[in-house]
N, C-alpha and C positions, 0 to 999 in steps of 0.2 A: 344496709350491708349488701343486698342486694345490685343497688345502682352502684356501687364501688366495684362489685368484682364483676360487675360487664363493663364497666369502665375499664380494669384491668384487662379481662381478656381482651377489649377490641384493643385494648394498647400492643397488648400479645401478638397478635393477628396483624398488626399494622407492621409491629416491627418482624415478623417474620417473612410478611410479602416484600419489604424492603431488602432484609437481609437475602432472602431469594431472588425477587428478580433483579436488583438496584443494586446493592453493593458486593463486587465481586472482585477479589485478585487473588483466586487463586490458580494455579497452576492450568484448571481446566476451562475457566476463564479467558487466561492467556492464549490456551489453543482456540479456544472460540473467535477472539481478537484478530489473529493471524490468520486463520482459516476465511475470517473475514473481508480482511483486508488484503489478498492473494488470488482472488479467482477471477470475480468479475470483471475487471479489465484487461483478463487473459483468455476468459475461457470459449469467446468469442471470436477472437483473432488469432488463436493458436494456429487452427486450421489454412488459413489464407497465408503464415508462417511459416509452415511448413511446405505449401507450393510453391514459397517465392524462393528458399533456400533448396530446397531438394530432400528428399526423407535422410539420408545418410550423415548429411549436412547438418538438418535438422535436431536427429534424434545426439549425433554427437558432443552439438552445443548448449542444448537443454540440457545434458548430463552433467556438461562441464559447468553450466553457470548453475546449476541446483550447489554444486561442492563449492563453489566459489561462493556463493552466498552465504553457505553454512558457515564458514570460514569465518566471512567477514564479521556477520550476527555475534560470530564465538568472539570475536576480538573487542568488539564495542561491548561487549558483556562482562568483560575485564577490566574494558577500560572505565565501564561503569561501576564496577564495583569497589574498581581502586578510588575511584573518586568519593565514593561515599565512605572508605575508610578515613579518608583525608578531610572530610567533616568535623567539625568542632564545635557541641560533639555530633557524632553521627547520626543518623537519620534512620529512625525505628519504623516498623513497617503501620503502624498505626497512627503515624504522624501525616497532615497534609504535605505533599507532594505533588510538586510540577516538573521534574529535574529534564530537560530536556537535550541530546548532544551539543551542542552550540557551547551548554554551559556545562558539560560533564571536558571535552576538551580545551575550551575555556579555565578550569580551573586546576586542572593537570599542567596546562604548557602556557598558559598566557593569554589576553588578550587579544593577539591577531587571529590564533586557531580559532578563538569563537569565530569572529570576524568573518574568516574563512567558510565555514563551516554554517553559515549563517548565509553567506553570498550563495551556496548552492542549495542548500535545503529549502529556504524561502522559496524559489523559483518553482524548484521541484513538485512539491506538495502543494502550491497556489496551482501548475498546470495539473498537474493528478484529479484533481478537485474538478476542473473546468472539465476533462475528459470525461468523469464521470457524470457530469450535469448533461454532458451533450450525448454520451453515451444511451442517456434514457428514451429522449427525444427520437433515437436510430431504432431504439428496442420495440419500442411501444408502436412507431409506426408499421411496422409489419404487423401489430394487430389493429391499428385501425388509420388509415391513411385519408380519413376524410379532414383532418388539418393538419396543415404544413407542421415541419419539425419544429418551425422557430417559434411556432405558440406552443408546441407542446414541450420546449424548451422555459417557457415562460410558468407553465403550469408546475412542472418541475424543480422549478426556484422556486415558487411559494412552497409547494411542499417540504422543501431542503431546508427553507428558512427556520423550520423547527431544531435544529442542528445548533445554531445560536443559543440554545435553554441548557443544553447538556453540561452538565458541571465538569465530567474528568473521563478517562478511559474508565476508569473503574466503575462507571454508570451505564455501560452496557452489556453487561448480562443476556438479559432477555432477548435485548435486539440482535444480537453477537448469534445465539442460539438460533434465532428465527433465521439470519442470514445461511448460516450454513445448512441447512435445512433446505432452505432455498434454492443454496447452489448443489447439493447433495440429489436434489429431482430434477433439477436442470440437465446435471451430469448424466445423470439416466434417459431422463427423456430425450436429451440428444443420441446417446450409445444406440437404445432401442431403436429410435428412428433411422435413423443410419443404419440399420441390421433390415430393418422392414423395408425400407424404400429401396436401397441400393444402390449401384454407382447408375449414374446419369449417362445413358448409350453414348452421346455425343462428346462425351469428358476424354480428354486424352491425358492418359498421367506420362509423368515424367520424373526422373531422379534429381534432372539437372537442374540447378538454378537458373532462375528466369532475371537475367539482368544483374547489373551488378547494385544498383540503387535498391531494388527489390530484396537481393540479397541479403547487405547489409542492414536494412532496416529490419529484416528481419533478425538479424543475430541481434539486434539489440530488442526485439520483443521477447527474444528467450528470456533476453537479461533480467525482464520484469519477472519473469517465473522464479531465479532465484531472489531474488531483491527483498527485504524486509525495508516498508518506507518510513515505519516509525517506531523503529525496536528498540529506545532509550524511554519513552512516553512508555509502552507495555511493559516494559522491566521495570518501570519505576509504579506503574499500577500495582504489581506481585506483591504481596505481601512476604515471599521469600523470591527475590532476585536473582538470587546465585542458581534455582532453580530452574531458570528461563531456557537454559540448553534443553531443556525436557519437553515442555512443550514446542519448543521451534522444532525438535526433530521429530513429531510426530507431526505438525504442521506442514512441514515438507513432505512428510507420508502421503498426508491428506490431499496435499495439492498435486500430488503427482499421480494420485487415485482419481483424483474429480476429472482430471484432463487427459486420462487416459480413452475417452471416449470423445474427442472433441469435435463438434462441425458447428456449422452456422444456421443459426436459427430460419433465415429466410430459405434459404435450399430446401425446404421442407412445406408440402403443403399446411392450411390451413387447418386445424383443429383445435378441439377444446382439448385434448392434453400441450399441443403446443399455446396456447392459448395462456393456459395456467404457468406454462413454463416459460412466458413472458414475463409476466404477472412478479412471479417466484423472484423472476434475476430481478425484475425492477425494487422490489423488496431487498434485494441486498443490495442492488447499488444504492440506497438511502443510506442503509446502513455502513457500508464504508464511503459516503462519505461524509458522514456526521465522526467516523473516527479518526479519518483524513484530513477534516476541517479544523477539526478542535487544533492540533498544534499549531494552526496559522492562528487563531484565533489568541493561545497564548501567546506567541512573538506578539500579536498587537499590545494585549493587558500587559508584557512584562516592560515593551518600549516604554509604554506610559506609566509604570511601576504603579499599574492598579490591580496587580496579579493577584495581593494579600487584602483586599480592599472588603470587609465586608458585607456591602455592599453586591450581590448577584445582580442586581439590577443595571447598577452603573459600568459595571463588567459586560454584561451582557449587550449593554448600547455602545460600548465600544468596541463589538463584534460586529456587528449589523455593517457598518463600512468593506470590511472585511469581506465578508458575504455579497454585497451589493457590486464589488468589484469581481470577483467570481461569475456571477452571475451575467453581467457584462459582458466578460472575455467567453461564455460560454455562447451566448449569441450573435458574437462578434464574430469568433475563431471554431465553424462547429469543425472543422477538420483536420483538427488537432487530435495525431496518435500516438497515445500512451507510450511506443518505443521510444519518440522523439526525448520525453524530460526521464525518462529512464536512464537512455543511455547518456546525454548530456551532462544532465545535473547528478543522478543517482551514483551514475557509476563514480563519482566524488564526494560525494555526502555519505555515500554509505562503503565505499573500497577504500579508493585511495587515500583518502584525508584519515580515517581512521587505523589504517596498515601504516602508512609514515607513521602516526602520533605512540602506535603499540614500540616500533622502532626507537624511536627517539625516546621513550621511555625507560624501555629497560635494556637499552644499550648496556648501559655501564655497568650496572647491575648484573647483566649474563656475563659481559667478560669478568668484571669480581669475581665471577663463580655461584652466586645468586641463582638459583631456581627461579624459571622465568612462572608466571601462571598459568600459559597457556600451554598444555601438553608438557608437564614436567617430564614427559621420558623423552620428549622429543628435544636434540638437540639445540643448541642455539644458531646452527649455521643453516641448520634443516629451516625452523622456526623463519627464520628471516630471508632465505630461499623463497618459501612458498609467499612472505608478504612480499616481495621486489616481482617475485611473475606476475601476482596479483597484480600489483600496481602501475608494472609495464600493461598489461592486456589491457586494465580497464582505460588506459590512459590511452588506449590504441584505442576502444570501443567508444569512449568520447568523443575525439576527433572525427570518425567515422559516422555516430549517430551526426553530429553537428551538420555535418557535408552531407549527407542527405536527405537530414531535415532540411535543411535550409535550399537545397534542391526541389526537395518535393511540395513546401511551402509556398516557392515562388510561384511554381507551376498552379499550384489550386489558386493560389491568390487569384492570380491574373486572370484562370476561366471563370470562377464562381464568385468572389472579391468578399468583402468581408459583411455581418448582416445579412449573409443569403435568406431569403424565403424559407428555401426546402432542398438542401443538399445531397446529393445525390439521393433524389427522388424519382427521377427516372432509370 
């Protein structure tokens, strides 16, 4: 009787460490998720964003793309919910799940919207992924510079390579936790420092923007500050969905608290609190991107419709390609920045393709007289107002990232060419 009920308790105990740190959707889960997936490849570059635009500049397009974000997040959150009402039958929160946009406006409007919607999310999230591999490689050398970036871009992959094991969003819990945390002393250790050291004698500020390339690349790294890059994958981890507006707006809290304190790590002499707050951010950029890789990893399994395969193994080997191609373009392309597949790809995958599709939905339904779902006191002329501004700006901010990416790409190409050694190392 005895060996049966330590048999039981460790069963106890096992499934308790599971149910804690392993399986999680709920609501403050979700905040952990986004909190995650929101800092790191901004919290760095805000600062140099803000010089290239001008603070007035600056501070007035962060504002605008935080609300433009909210927005959009709220619309795909409709338009995921309508989808799942539209299930046969519907889809209970303790059922597996992969529902990813591609196939939430896929199965609203048709096969070309997936199509669509697939043509820029791919792109998006494959570059997101490389920036953050190359990301580490820029981090890590300001704490130790005795090898070049491109091995410690290689060390960096082996490590990420563990990102291939992870079954679902709903499997990061603990690591979700550990990342904000991360960036939570980061936030500080930057604020403090900046308060301690002070401005640089020789620094000349300015309001104005510096160039118009500069400019604009920067309006599109605001973009990434409101940007949600895979809020159909975390609404579909929730085990109550419709509840996703609650954590996004307190994620938007969070994010606009972390980076209220922003500078750059290298401006800053060398210490063991800077040190640690290396250490710290390279610990969340693991973590977002094992949550950033997983959706590419499903477009692989679902191509090959080995999504329901049970099978983890053979799933998992059909990930590794995925990953090996990442890893690649990260050693290939290190000067690759995050405003670039932001503004490009994002501002379509996550604005405008889902503002058209909210449109073309419940057209007909609002003029019927039909209560539309999003903001029932609001108008229907209001309602489709605010998606047509939307959709004009971001289609403006598209164009705009494209032509300066593709400006600024030439230019590195051709000094530093691709496979560099040690990119801007001197």
């Amino acid at each position: 009787m005895n060996l049966f009920r330590r048999w039981g308790n460790a069963l106890d105990c096992q499934q308790f460490l599971i149910t804690a740190f392993w399986n999680g959707g709920s609501s403050f889960d979700t905040w952990l998720n986004i909190g995650s997936t929101k800092i790191a490849q901004i919290l760095l570059t805000i600062p140099f964003s803000y010089a290239q635009a001008g603070l007035p500049s600056a501070i007035a397009f962060q504002v605008l793309h935080l609300l433009m974000g909210w927005w959009g997040v709220y619309i795909i959150n409709i338009l995921y919910l309508t989808y799942q009402k539209k299930q046969n039958p519907p889809l209970q929160h303790n059922q597996k799940r992969n529902t990813q946009l591609h196939e939430v406006l896929g199965g609203l409007l048709g096969k070309w919207w997936s199509v669509a919607t697939l043509v820029s999310m791919v792109p998006y999230l494959f570059t997101v992924c490389v920036i953050q591999l190359t990301a580490c490689s820029n981090i890590v050398f300001e704490m130790n510079d005795q090898l070049p970036k491109r091995t410690w871009t290689v060390i960096f992959g082996a490590l990420f390579s563990l990102s291939i094991i992870m079954p679902s969003a709903q499997n990061y819990r603990a690591w979700s936790f550990l990342g904000v945390i991360a960036t939570v002393y980061t936030s500080c250790y930057l604020g403090v420092a900046a308060l301690f050291h002070g401005k640089v004698s020789d620094v000349q500020m300015s309001l104005a923007p510096r160039g118009y390339i500069g400019y604009f690349s920067a309006l599109s790294n605001f973009l990434a500050v409101g940007t949600e890059m895979i809020p159909v994958e975390l609404m579909d981890a929730m085990w109550k969905p419709e509840d996703f507006k609650t954590p996004w707006f307190y994620g938007i809290i969070y994010v606009c608290m972390t980076l209220s304190h922003p500078s750059a790590l290298k401006l800053f002499p060398k210490s063991k609190f800077r040190d640690i707050a290396i250490v710290m951010l390279l610990l969340h950029q693991f973590v977002v991107f094992g949550i950033l890789s997983w959706p590419l990893y499903m477009f692989c399994e679902k191509f090959f419709k080995v999504q329901d395969s049970p099978s983890f193994t053979r799933r998992s080997l059909l990930r590794v390609p995925v990953f090996l191609a990442i890893w690649l373009a990260a050693l290939a392309f290190p000067f690759l920045q995050v405003s670039a597949p932001t503004g490009i790809f994002g501002a379509w995958s996550i604005y405008i393709i889902p503002c058209i599709a909210y449109i073309v939905i419940f057209w007909e339904k609002a003029l019927s007289g039909v209560p539309q779902p999003a903001f029932p006191k609001l108008s229907w002329e209001t309602t489709f107002s605010i998606n047509l501004s939307i959709i004009i700006w971001m289609a403006a901010m598209s164009g705009l990232a494209l032509w300066v990416s593709i400006a600024a790409y030439i230019r590195q190409g051709e000094q530093v060419g691709i496979f560099t050694k040690c990119y801007m190392c001197k």
